[in-house]
C-alpha positions as CSV (number, residue, x, y, z in Angstrom):
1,X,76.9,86.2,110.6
2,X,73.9,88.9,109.6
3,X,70.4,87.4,109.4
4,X,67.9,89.2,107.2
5,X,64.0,89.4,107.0
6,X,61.7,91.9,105.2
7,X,64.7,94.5,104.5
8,X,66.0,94.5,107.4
9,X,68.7,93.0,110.0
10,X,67.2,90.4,112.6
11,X,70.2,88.8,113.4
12,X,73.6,90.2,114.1
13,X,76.2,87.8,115.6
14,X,80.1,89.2,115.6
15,X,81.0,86.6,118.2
16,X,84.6,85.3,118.6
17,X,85.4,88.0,116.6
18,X,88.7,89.3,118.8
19,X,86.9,92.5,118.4
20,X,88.6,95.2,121.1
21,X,87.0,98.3,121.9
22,X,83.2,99.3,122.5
23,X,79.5,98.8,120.9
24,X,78.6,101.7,118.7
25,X,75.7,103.1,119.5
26,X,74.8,103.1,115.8
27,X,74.2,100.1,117.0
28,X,70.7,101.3,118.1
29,X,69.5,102.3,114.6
30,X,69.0,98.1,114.0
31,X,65.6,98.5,114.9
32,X,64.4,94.6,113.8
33,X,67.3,93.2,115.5
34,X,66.0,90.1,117.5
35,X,69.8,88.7,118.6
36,X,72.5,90.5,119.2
37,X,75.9,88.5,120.4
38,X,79.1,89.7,120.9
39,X,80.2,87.2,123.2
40,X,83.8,85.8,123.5
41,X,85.6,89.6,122.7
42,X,87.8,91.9,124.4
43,X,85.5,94.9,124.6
44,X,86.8,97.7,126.8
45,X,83.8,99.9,127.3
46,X,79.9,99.0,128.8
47,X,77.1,99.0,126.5
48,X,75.9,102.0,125.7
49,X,72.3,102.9,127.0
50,X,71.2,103.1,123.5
51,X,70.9,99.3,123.5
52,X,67.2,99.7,125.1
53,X,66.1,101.4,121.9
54,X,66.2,98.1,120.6
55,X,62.8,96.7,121.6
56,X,62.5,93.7,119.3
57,X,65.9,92.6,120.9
58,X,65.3,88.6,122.6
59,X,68.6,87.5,122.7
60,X,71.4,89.1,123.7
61,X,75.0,87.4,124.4
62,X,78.0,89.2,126.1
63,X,79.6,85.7,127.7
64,X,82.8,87.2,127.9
65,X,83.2,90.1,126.8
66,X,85.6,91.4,129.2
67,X,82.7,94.0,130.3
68,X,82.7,95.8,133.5
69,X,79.2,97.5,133.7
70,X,75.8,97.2,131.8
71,X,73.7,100.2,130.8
72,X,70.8,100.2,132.9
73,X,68.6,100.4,129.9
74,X,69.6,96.7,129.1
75,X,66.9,95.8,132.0
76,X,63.9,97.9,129.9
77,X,63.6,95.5,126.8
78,X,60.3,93.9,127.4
79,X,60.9,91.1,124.9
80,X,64.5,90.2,126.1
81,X,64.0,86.1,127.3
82,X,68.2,85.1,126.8
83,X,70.4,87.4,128.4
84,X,74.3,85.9,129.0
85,X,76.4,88.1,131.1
86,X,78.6,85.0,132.5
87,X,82.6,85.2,132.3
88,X,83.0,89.0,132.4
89,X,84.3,91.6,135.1
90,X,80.7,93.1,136.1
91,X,81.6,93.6,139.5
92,X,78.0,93.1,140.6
93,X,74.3,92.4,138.8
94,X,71.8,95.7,139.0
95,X,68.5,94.8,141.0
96,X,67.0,95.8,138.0
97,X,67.6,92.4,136.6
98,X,64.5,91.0,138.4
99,X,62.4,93.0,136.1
100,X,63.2,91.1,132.7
């Protein structure tokens, strides 16, 4: 579902979706967005980098996702307090995690 306040989008959640493929990084022009979950897909790209432009972003889900990487930019948004990565492919977690 799509959550709006003051003209724009502050909640985007295309979970369980069976969406395949990868995040647009259009995705980035959702400035207000506060959560973001994609979880339970089959997406077969990382996120792009462009996800740290969103800097009102709190919650982000990716539980299984079928995701192999993150975007190193993930570990820049300052107000980010839920982030699920559990049940994907991510072969290891970036150090960078401690800095959330």
């Amino acid at each position: 579902g799509v959550q709006c306040m003051d003209g724009g989008i502050i909640k985007l959640d295309l979970s369980n979706n069976s969406l395949a493929g990868f995040i647009p990084s259009e995705i980035s022009t959702l400035t207000n967005l506060n959560d973001l979950d994609f979880s339970y897909n089959q997406l077969t790209s990382d996120v792009p980098s462009d996800i740290g432009l969103l800097q009102s972003l709190t919650n982000l889900d990716l539980k299984s996702s079928n995701l192999t990487a993150l975007a190193p930019e993930i570990f820049g948004l300052e107000k980010l307090a839920v982030l699920d990565l559990s049940q994907n492919k991510l072969g290891s977690i970036p150090t960078q995690i401690g800095f959330l």
